[in-house]
N, C-alpha and C positions, 0 to 999 in steps of 0.2 A: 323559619324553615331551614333546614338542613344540607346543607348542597351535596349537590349528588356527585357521587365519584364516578370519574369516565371508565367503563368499560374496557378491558385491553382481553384481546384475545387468549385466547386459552395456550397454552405452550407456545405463545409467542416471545421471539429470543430479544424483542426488546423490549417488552415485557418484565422477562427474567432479567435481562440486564439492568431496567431502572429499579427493579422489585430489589437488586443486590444492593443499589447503589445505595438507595431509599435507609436498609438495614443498617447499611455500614460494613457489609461481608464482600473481604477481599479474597483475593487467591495469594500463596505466596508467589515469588517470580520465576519462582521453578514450574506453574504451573501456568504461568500467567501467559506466556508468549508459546508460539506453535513452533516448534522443532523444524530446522533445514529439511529433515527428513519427510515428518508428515507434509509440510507444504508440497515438498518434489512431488509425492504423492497425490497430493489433492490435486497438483497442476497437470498430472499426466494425465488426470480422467478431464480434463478441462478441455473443451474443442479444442480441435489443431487450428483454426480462423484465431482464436484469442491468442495461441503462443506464439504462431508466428507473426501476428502482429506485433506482441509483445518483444521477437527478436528484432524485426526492423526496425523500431524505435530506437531499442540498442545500439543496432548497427548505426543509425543515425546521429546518434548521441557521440558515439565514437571516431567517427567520422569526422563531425564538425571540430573536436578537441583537437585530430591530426592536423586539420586544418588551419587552427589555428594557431597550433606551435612551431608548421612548414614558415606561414608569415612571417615575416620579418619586422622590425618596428617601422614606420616611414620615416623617422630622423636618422635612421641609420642608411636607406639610400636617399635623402638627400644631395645633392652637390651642389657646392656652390663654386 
């Protein structure tokens, strides 16, 4: 008996994505990644809850860095 191949949905993009892989058809890399620009885009229609979360993290991220370049090493205040 023949085994049966699983079903994937109809214009589903992971679908399309393992259907590409399956073939061997690539994009070049000019098409392959999404432009500074479309992203800005795509992010501006994105709720404002996810971007500004997305900034506090930032700020958080950047934060901790200043924080740790202010430190000093501990063998430098030492005394003995």
């Amino acid at each position: 008996m023949a085994a049966k191949k699983k079903p994937t949905a109809k214009n589903s993009l992971v679908g399309n994505i393992n259907k590409r892989k399956k073939a061997g058809t690539s994009r070049s890399k000019s098409k392959s990644t999404v432009s500074k620009k479309a992203y800005s885009a795509m992010e501006h229609n994105w709720p404002t809850k996810a971007r500004s979360a997305k900034k506090r993290t930032a700020k958080k991220r950047t934060a901790k860095k200043a924080a740790a370049k202010k430190r000093a090493p501990r063998s430098a205040t030492k005394t003995t």
